[in-house]
PDB file as gemmi writes it, atoms N, CA and C in Angstrom:
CRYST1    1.000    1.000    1.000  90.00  90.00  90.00 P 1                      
ATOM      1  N   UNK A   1      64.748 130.031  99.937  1.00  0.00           N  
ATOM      2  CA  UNK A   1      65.312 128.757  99.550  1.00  0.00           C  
ATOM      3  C   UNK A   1      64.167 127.792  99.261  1.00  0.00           C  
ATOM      4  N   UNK A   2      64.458 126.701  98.185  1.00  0.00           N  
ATOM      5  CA  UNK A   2      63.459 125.837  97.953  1.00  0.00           C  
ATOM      6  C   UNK A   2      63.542 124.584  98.511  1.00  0.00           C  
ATOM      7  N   UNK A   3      62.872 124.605 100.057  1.00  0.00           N  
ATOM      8  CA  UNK A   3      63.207 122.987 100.598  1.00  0.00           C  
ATOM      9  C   UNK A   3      62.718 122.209  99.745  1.00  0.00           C  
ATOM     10  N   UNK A   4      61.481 122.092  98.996  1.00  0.00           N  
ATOM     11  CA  UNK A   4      60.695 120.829  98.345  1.00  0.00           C  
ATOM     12  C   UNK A   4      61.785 120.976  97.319  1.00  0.00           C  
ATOM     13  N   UNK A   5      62.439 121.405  96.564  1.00  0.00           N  
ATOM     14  CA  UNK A   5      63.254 120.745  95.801  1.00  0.00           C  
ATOM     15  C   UNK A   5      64.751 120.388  96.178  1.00  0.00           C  
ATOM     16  N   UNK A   6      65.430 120.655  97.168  1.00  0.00           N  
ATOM     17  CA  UNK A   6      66.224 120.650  97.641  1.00  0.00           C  
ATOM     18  C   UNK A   6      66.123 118.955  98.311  1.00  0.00           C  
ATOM     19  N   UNK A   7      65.277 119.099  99.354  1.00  0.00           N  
ATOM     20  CA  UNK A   7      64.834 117.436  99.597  1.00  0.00           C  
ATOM     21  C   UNK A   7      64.600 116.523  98.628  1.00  0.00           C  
ATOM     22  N   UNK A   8      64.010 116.517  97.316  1.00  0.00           N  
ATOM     23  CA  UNK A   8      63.256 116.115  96.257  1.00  0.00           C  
ATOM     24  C   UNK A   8      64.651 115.588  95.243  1.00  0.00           C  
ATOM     25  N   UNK A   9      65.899 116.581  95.049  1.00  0.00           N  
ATOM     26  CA  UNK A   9      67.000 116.039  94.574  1.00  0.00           C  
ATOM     27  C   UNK A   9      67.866 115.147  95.327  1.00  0.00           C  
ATOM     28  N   UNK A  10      67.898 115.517  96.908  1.00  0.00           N  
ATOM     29  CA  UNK A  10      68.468 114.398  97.735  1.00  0.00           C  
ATOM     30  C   UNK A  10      67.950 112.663  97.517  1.00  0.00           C  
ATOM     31  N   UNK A  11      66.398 113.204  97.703  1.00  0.00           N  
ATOM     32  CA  UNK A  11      65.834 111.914  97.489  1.00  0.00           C  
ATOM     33  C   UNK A  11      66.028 111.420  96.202  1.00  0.00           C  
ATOM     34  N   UNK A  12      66.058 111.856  95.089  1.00  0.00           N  
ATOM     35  CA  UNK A  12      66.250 111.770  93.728  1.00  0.00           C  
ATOM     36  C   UNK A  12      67.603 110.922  93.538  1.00  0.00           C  
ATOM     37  N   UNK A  13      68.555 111.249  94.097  1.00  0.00           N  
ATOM     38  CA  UNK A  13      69.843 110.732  94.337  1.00  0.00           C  
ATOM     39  C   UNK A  13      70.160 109.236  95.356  1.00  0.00           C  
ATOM     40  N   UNK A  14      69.330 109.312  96.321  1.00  0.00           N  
ATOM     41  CA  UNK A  14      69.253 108.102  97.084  1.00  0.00           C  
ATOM     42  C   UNK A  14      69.819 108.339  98.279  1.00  0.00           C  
ATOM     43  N   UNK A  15      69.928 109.489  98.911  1.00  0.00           N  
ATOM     44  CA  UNK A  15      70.881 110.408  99.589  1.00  0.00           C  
ATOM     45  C   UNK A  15      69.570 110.710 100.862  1.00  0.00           C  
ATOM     46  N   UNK A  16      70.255 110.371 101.926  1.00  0.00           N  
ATOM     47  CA  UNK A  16      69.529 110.896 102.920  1.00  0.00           C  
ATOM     48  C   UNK A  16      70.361 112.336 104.149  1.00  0.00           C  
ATOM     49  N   UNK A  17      69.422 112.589 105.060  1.00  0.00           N  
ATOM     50  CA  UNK A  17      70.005 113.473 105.596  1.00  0.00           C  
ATOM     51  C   UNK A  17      71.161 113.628 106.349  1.00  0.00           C  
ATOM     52  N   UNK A  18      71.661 111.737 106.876  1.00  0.00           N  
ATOM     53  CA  UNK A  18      72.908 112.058 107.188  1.00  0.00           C  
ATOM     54  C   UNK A  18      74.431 111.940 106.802  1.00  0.00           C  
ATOM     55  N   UNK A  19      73.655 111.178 105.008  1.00  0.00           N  
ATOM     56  CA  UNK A  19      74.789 111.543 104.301  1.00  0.00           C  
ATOM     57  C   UNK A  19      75.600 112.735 103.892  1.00  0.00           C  
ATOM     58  N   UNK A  20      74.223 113.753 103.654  1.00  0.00           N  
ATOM     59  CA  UNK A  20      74.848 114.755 103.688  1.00  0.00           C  
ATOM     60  C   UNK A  20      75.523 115.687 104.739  1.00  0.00           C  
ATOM     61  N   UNK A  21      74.864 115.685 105.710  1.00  0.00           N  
ATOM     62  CA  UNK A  21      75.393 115.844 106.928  1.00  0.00           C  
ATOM     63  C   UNK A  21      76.745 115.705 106.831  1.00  0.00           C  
ATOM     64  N   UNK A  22      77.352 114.335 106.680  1.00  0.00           N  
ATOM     65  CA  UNK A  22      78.464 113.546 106.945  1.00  0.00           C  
ATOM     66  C   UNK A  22      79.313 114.238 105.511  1.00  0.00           C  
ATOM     67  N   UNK A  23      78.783 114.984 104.434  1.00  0.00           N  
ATOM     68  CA  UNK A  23      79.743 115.345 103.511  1.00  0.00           C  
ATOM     69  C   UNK A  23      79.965 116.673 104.173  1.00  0.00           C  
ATOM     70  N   UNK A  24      78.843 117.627 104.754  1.00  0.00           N  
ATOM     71  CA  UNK A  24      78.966 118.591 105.312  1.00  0.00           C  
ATOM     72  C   UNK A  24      80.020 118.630 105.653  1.00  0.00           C  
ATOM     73  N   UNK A  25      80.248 117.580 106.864  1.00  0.00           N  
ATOM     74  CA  UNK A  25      80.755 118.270 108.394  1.00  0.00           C  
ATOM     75  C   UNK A  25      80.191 118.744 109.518  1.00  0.00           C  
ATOM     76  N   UNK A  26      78.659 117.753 109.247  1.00  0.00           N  
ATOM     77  CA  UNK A  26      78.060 118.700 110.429  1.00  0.00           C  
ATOM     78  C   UNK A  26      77.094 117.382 111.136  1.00  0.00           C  
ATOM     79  N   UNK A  27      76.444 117.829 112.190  1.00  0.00           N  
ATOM     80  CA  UNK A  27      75.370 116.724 112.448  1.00  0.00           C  
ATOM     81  C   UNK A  27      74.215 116.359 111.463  1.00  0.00           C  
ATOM     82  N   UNK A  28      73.458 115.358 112.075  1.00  0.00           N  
ATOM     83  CA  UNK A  28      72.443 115.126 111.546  1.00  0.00           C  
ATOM     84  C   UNK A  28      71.052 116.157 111.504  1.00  0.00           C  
ATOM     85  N   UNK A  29      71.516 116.733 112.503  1.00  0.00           N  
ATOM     86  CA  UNK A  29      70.269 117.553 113.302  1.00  0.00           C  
ATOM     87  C   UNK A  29      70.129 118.841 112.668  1.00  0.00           C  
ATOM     88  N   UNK A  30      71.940 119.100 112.552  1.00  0.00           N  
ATOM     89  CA  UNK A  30      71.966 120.242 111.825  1.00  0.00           C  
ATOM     90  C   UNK A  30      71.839 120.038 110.499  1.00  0.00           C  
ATOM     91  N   UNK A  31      71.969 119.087 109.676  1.00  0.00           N  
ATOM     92  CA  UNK A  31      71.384 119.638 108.419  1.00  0.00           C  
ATOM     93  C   UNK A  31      69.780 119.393 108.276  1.00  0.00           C  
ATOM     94  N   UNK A  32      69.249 118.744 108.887  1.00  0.00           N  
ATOM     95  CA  UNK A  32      67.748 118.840 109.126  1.00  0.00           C  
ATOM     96  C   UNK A  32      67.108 120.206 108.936  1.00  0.00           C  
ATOM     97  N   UNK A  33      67.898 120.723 110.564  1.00  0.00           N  
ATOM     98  CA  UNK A  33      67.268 122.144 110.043  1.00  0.00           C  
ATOM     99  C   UNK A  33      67.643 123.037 109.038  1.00  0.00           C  
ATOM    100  N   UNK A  34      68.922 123.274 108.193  1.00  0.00           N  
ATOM    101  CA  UNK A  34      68.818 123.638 107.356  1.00  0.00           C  
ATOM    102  C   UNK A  34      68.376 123.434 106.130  1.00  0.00           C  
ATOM    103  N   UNK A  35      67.837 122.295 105.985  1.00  0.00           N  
ATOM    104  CA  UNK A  35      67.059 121.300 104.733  1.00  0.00           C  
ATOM    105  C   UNK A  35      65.643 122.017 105.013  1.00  0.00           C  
ATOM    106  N   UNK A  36      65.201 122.027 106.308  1.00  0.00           N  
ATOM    107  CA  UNK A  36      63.741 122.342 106.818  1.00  0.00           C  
ATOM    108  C   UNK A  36      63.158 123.738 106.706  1.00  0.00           C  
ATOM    109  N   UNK A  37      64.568 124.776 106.752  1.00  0.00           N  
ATOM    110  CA  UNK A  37      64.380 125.884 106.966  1.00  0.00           C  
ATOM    111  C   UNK A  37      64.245 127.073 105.457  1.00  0.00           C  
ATOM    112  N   UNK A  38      63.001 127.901 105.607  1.00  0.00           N  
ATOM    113  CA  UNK A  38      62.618 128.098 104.143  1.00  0.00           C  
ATOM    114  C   UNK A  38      63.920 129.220 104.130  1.00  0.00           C  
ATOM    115  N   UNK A  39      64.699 130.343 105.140  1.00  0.00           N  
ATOM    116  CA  UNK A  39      65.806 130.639 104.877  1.00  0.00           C  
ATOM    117  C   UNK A  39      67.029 130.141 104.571  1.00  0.00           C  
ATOM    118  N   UNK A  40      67.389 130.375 103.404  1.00  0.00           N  
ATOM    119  CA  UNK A  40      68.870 129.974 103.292  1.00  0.00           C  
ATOM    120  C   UNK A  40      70.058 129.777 104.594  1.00  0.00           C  
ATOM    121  N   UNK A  41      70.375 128.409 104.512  1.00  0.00           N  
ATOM    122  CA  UNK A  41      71.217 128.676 106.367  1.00  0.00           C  
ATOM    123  C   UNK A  41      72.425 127.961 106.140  1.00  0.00           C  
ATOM    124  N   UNK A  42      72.437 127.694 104.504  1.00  0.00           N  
ATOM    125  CA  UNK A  42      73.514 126.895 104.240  1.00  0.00           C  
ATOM    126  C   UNK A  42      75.316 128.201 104.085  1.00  0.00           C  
ATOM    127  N   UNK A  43      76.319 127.555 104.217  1.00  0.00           N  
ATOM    128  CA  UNK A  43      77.148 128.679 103.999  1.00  0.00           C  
ATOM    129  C   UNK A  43      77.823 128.166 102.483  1.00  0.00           C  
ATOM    130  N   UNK A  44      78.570 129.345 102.181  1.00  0.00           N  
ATOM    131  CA  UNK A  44      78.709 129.130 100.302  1.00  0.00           C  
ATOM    132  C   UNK A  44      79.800 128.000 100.405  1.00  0.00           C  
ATOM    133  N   UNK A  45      80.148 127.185 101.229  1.00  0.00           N  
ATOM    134  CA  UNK A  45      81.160 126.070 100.903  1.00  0.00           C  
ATOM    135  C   UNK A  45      80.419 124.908 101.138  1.00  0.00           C  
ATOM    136  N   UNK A  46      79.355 125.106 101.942  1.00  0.00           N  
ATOM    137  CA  UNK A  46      78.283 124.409 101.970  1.00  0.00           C  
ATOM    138  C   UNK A  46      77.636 124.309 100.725  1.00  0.00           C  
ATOM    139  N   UNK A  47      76.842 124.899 100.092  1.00  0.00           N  
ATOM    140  CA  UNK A  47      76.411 124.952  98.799  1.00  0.00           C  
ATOM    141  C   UNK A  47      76.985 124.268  97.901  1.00  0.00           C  
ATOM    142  N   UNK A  48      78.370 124.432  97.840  1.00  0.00           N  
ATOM    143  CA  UNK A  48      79.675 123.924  96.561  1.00  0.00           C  
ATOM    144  C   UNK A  48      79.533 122.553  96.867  1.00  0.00           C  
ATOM    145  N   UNK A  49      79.747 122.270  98.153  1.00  0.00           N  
ATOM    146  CA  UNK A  49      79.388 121.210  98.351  1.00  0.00           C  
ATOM    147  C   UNK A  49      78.198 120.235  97.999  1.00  0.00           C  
ATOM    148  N   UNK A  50      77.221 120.455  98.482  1.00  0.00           N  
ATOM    149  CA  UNK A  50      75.793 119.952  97.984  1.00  0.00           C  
ATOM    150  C   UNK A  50      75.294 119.885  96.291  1.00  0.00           C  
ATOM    151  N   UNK A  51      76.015 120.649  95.528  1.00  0.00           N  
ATOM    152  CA  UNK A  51      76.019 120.787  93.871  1.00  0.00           C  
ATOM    153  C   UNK A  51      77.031 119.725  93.672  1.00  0.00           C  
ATOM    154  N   UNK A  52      78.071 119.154  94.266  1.00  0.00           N  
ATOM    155  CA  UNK A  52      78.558 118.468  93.670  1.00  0.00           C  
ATOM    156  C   UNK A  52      77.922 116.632  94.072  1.00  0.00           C  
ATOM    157  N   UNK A  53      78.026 116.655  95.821  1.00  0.00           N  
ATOM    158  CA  UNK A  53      76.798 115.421  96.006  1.00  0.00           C  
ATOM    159  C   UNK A  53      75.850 115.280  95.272  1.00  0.00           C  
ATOM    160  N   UNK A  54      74.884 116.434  94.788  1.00  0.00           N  
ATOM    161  CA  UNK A  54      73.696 116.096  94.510  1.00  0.00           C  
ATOM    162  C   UNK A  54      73.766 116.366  92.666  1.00  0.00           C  
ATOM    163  N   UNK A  55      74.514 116.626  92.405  1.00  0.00           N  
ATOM    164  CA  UNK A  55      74.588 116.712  90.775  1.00  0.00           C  
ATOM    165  C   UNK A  55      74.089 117.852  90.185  1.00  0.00           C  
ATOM    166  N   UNK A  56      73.938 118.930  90.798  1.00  0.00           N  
ATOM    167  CA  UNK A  56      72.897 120.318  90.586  1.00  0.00           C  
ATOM    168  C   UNK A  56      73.732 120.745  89.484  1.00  0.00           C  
ATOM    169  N   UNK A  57      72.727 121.453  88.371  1.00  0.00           N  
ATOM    170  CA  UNK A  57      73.226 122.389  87.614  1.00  0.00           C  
ATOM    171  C   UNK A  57      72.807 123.361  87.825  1.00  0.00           C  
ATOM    172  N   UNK A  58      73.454 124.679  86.956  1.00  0.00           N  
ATOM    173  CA  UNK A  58      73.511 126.223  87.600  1.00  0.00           C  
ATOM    174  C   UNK A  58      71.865 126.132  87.832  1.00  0.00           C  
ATOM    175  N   UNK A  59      71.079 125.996  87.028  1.00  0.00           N  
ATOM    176  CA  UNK A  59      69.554 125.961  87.224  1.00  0.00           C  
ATOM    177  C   UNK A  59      69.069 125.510  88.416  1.00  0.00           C  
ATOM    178  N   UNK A  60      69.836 124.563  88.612  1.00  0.00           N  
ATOM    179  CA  UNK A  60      69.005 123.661  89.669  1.00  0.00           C  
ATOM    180  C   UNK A  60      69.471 124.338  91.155  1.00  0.00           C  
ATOM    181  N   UNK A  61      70.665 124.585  91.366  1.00  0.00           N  
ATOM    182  CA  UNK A  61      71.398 125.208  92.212  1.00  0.00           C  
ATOM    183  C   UNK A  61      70.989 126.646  92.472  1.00  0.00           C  
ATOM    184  N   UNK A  62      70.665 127.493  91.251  1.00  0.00           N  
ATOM    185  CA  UNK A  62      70.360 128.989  91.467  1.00  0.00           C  
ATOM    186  C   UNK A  62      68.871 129.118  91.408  1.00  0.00           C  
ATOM    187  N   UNK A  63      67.861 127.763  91.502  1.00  0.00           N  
ATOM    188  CA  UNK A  63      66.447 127.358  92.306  1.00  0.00           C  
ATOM    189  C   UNK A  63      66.053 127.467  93.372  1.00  0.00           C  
ATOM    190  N   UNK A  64      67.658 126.542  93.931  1.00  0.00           N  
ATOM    191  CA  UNK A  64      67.470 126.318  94.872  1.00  0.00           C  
ATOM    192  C   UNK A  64      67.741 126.912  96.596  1.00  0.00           C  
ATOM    193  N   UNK A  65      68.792 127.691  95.722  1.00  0.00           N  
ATOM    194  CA  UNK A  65      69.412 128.220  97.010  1.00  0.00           C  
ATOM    195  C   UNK A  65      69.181 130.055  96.998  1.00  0.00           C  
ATOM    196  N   UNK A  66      68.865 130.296  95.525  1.00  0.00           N  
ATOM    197  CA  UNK A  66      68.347 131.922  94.996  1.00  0.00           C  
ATOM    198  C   UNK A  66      67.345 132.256  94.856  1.00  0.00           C  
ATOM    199  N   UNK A  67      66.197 131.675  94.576  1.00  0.00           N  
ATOM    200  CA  UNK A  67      65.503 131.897  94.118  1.00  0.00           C  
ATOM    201  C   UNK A  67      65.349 132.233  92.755  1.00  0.00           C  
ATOM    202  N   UNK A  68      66.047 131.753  91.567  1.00  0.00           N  
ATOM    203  CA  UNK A  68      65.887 132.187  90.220  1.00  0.00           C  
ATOM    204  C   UNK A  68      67.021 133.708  90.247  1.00  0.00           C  
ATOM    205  N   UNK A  69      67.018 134.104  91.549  1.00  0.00           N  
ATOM    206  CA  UNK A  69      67.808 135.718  91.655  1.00  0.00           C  
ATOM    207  C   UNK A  69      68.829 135.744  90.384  1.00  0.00           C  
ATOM    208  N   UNK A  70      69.680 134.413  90.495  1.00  0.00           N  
ATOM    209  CA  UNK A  70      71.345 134.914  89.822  1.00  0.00           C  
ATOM    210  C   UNK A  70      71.155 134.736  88.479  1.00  0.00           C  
ATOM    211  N   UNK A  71      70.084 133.839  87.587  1.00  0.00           N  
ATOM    212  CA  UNK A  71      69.875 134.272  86.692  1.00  0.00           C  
ATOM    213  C   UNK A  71      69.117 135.230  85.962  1.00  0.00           C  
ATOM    214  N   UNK A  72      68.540 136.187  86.777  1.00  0.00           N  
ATOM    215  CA  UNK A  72      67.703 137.369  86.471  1.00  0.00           C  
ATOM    216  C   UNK A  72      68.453 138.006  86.466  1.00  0.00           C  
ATOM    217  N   UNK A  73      69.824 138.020  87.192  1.00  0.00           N  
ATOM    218  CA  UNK A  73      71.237 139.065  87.662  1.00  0.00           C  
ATOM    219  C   UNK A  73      71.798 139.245  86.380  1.00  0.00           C  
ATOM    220  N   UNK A  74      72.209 137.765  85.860  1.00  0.00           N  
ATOM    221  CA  UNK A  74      73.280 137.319  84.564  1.00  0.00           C  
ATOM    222  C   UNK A  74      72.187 138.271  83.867  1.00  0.00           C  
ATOM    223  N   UNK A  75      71.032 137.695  83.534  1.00  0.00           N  
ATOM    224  CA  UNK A  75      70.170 138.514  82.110  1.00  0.00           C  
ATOM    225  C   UNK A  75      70.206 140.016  82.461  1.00  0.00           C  
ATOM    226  N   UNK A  76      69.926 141.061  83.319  1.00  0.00           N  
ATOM    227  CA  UNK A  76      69.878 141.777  83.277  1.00  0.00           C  
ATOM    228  C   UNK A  76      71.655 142.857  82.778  1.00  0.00           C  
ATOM    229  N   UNK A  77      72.431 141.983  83.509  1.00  0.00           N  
ATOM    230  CA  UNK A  77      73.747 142.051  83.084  1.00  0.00           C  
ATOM    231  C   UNK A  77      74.385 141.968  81.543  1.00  0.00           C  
ATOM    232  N   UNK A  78      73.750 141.106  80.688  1.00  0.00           N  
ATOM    233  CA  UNK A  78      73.900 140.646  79.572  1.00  0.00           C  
ATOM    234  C   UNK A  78      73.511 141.107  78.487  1.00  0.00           C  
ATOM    235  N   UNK A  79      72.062 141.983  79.031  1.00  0.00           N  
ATOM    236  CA  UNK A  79      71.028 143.121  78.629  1.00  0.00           C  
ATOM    237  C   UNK A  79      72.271 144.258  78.084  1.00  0.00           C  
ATOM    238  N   UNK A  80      72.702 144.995  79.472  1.00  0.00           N  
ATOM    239  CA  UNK A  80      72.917 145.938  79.621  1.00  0.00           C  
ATOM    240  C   UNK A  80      74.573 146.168  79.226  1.00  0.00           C  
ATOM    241  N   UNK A  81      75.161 144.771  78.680  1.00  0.00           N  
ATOM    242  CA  UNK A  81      76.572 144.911  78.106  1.00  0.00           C  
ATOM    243  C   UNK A  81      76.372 144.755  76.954  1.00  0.00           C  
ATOM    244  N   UNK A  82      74.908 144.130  75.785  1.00  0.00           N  
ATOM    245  CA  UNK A  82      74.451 144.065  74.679  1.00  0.00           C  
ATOM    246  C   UNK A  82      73.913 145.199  74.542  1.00  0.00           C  
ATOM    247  N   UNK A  83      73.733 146.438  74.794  1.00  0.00           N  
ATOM    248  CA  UNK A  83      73.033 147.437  74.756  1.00  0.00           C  
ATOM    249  C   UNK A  83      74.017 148.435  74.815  1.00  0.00           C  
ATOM    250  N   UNK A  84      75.401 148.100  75.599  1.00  0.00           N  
ATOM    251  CA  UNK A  84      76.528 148.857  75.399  1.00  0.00           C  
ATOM    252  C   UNK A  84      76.699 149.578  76.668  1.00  0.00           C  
ATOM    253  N   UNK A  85      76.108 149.401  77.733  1.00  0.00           N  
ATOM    254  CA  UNK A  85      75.596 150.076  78.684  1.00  0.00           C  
ATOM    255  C   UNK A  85      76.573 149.265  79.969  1.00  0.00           C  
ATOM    256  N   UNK A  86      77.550 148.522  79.640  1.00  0.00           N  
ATOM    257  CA  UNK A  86      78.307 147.578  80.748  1.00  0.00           C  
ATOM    258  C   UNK A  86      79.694 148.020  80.015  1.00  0.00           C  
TER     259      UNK A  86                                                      
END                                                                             
């Protein structure tokens, strides 16, 4: 997971940690550490959540929480149904 950009769009937004927290559902403490933590610790309703607070697009979102993974997934996928092979 990418904390420096993950923090970097919060801040970008004007959004601190216990706003989000407070969209969570969770403490302050706890989203700290999951903001802090270079593993992913968020859960996927969590995520849905935070893309819509923070304004993420698929890019910014599959940065942040994938590592680039889901669009290497889509291309390789896209490859291989243009090739006839899906």
């Amino acid at each position: 997971m990418n904390v420096r950009m993950l923090k970097a769009k919060r801040v970008e937004k004007n959004l601190r940690q216990k706003d989000l927290a407070a969209a969570l559902g969770i403490t302050e403490k706890a989203m700290c550490h999951k903001e802090c933590s270079s593993e992913n610790k968020f859960k996927a309703e969590e995520m849905l959540t935070l893309v819509k607070q923070l304004d993420l697009s698929f890019a910014e979102f599959d940065a942040i929480f994938f590592n680039h993974e889901l669009t290497k997934c889509l291309r390789r996928t896209q490859k291989l149904t243009k090739n006839g092979a899906g």
